[in-house]
C-alpha positions as CSV (number, residue, x, y, z in Angstrom):
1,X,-9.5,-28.4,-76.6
2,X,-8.9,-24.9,-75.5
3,X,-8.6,-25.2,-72.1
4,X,-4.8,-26.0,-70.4
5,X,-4.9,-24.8,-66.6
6,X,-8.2,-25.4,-64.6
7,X,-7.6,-23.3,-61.4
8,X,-10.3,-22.7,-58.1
9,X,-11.0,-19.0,-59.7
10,X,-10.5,-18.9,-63.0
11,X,-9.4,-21.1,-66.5
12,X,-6.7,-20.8,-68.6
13,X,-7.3,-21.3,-72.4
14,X,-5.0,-21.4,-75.2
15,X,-5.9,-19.2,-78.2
16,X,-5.9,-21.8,-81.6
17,X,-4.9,-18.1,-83.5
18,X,-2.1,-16.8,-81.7
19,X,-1.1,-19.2,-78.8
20,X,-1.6,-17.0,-76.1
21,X,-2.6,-18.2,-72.7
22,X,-6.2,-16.1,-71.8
23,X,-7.1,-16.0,-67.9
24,X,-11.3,-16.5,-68.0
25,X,-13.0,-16.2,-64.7
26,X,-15.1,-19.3,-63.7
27,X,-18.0,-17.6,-62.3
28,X,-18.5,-15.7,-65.6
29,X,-18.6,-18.7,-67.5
30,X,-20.5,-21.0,-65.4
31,X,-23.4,-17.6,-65.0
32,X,-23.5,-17.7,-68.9
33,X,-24.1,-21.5,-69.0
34,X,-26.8,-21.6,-67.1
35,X,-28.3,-18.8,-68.5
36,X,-28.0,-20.6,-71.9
37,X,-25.9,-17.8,-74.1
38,X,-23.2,-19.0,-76.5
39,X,-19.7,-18.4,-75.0
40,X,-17.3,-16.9,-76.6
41,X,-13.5,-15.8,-76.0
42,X,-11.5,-12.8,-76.9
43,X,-8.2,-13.4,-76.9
44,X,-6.1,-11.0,-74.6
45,X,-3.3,-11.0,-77.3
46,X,-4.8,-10.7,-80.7
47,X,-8.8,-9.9,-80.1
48,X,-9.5,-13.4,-81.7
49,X,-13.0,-14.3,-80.9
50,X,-13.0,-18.2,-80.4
51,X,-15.0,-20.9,-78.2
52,X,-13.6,-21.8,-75.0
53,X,-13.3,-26.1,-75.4
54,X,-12.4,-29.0,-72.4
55,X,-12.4,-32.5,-72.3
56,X,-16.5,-32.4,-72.0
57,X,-16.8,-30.0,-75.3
58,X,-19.1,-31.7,-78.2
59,X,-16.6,-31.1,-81.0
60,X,-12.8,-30.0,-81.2
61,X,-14.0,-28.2,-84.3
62,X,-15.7,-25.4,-82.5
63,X,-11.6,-24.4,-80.9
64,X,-11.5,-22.5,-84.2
65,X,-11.9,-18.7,-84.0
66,X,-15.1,-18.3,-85.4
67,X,-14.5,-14.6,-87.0
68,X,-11.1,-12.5,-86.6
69,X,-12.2,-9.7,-84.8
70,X,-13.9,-6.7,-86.1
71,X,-10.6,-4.6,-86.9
72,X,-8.9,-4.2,-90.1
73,X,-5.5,-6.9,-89.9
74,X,-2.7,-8.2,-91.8
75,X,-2.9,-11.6,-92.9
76,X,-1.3,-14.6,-94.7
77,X,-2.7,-16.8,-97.1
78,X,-2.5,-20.1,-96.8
79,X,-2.4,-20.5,-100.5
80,X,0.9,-18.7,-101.2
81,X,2.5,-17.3,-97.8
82,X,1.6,-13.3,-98.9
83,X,0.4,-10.9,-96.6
84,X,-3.0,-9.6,-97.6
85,X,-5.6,-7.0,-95.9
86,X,-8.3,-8.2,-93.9
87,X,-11.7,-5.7,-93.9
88,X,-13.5,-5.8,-90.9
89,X,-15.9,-8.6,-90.6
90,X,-18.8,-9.2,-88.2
91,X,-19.3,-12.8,-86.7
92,X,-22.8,-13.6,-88.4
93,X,-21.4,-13.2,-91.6
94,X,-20.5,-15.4,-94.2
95,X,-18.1,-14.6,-96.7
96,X,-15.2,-15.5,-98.5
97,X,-11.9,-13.6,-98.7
98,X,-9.9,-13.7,-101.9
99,X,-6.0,-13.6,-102.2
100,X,-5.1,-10.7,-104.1
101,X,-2.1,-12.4,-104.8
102,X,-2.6,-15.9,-106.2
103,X,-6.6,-15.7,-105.9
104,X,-6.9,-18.5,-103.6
105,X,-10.5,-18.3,-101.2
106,X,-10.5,-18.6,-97.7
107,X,-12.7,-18.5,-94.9
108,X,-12.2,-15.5,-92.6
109,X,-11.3,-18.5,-89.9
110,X,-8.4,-19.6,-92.4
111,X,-6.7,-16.7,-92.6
112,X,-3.2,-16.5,-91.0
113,X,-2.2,-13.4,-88.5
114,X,0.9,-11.8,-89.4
115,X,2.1,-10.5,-86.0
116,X,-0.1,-12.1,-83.2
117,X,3.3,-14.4,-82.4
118,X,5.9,-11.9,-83.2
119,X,4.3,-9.6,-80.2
120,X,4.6,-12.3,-77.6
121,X,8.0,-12.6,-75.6
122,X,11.0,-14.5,-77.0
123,X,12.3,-17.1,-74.6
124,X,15.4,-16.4,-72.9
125,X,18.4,-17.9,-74.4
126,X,20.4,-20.8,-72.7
127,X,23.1,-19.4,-70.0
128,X,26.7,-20.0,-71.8
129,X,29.5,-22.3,-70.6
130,X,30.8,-19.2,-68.7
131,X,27.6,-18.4,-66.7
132,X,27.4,-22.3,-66.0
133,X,30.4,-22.4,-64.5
134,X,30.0,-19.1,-62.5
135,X,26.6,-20.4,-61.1
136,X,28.3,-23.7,-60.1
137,X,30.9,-22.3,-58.3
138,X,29.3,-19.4,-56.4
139,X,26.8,-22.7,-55.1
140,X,29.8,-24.4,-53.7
141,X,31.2,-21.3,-52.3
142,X,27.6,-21.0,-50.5
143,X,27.5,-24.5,-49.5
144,X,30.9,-24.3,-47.9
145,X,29.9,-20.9,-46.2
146,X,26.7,-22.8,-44.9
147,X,28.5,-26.4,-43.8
148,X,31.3,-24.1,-42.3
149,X,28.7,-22.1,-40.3
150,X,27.0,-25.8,-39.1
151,X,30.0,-26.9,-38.2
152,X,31.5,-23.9,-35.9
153,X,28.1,-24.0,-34.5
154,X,28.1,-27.3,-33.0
155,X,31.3,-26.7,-31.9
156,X,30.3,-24.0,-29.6
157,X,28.0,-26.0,-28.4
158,X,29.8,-28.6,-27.4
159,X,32.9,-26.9,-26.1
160,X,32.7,-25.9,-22.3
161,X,33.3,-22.8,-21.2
162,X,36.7,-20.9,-21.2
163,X,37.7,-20.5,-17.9
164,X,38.5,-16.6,-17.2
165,X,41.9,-15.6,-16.9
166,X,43.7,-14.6,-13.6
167,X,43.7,-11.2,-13.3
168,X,40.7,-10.9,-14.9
169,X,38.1,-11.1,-12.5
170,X,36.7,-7.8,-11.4
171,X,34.7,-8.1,-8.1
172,X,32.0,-5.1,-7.4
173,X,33.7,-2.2,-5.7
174,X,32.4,1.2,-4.0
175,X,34.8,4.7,-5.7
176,X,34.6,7.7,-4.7
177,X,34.8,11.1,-5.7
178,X,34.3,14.4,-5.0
179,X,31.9,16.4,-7.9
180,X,31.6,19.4,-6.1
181,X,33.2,21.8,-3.0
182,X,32.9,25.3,-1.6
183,X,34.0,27.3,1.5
184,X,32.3,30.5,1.9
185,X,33.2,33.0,5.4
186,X,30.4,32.0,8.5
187,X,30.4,35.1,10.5
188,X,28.8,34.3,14.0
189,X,31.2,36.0,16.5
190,X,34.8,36.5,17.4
191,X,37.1,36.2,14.6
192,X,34.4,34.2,12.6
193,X,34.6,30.8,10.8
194,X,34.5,28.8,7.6
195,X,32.1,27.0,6.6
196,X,32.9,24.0,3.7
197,X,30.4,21.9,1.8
198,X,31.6,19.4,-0.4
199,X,29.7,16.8,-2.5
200,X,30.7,13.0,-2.7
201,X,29.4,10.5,-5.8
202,X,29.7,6.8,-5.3
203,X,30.7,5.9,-9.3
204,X,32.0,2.3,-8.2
205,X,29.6,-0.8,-9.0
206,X,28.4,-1.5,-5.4
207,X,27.5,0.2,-1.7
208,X,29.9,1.4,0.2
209,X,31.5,4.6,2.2
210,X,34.8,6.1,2.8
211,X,36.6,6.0,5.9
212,X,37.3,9.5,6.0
213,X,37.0,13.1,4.2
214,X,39.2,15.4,5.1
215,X,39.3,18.9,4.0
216,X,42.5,21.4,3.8
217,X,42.1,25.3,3.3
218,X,44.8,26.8,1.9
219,X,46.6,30.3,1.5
220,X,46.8,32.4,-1.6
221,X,50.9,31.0,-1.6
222,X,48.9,27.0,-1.8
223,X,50.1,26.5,2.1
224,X,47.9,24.5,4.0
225,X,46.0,26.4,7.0
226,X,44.1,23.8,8.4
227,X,43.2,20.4,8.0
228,X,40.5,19.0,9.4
229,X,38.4,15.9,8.8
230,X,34.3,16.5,8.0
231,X,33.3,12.9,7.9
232,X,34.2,9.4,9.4
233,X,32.2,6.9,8.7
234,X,29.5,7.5,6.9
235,X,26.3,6.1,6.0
236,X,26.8,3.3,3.0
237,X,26.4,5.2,-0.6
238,X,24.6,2.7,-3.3
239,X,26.1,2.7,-6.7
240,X,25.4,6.2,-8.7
241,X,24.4,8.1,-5.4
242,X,25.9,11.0,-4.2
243,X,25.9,13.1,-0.5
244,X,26.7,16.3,0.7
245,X,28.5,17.3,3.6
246,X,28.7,20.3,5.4
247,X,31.1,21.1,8.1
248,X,31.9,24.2,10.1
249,X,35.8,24.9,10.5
250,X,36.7,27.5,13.8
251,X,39.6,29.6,11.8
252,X,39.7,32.9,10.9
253,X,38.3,33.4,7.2
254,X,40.9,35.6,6.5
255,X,43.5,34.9,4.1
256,X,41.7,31.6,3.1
257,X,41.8,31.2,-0.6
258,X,41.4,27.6,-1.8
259,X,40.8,24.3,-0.4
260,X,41.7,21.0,-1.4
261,X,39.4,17.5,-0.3
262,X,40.9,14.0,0.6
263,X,38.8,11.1,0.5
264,X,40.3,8.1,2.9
265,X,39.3,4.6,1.9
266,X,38.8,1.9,4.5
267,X,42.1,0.6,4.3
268,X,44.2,3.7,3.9
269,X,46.3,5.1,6.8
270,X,47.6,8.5,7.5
């Protein structure tokens, strides 16, 4: 018996020559079959050509290669253990191969391969005492990691929450600032005017408006010329907005070289 894996696609059968394990697609099989031909099996590994055997088969006989296959190979006899030549040989015929050594006969079946198991994979030796005792150790270590990890996890889920700190507790609040102001001269009879615009951004984390913006112009010494406020009470800014205001200021332009902008909150006092 030949046959050592039955799978939905395809079989697996064990070469009698080499050992190998050969794949062989179930639809090709059951197509020759039925169409009556003789099935036959190369091996993947050493070309043997053998008969492909299950629990059904007629005879275990027929698991024997029935020719090597048709290129020249090393073999061994199985009369004295030398390697010998072996010619190319078709499957219909029917010879017998002599030993040059010891002159023993042999069908071309009989005839031992020399490297068909020497090309298949050793086996991987046996981890030592050293590796054994690394692998056992690094699987504690990963068990601990993992129970630790269940453990702080039902923790968490059973311990209510901290309650926050005092001091801690920051409640949504409006701020101010100014991100942009100008004064340019506003020339519209008698000794003229000054004319301020000056932009205000609400960068706190809810609505809100100052209680006053005043505005200062200043001489080129920094003295302060007039000071006047431009806004009281204003419309409520949302978080992220920003306004401008412009005001006219009756004083003479002249001599006016900076000005400076005071935002009043709601509870700030003169």
């Amino acid at each position: 018996m030949t046959l050592i894996l039955d799978t939905p696609q395809s079989d697996i059968h064990r070469c009698p020559a080499c050992g190998a394990q050969c794949a062989v697609q179930k639809d090709l099989v059951v197509r020759a079959h039925n169409a009556g031909q003789q099935i036959r099996i190369a091996c993947h590994k050493c070309d043997e050509i053998f008969q492909p055997l299950n629990d059904n088969s007629p005879t275990a006989a027929a698991a024997r290669p029935s020719r090597p296959n048709p290129n020249p190979r090393m073999g061994v006899c199985t009369g004295c253990g030398e390697t010998l030549s072996v010619p190319p040989l078709k499957a219909g015929e029917a010879v017998m191969v002599e030993c040059p050594h010891c002159r023993h006969l042999m069908q071309p079946d009989d005839i031992g391969r020399v490297d068909a198991l020497a090309d298949l994979p050793a086996s991987p030796p046996p981890p030592s005492q050293t590796q054994r005792i690394a692998g056992t150790l690094l699987a504690l270590m990963l068990a601990g990691i993992l129970l630790a990890g269940f453990a702080a996890s039902a923790i968490f889920r059973i311990t209510p929450p901290l309650p926050t700190p005092f001091g801690l507790v920051v409640s949504p609040t409006p701020y101010f600032a100014v991100i942009a102001a100008d004064f340019e001269t506003a020339l519209d009879g008698g000794d003229g005017a000054v004319l301020v615009t000056v932009t205000l951004a609400n960068l706190g984390t809810a609505a809100g408006a100052p209680e006053r913006v005043e505005v200062s112009l200043l001489d080129m010494a920094g003295k302060t010329v007039i000071s006047r406020p431009i806004a009281i009470r204003e419309a409520a800014l949302a978080p992220g907005g920003a306004r401008k205001i412009t005001a006219r200021l009756s004083v003479p332009p002249d001599g006016i070289e900076d000005m400076a902008v005071t935002i009043l909150e709601a509870g700030d006092r003169d």
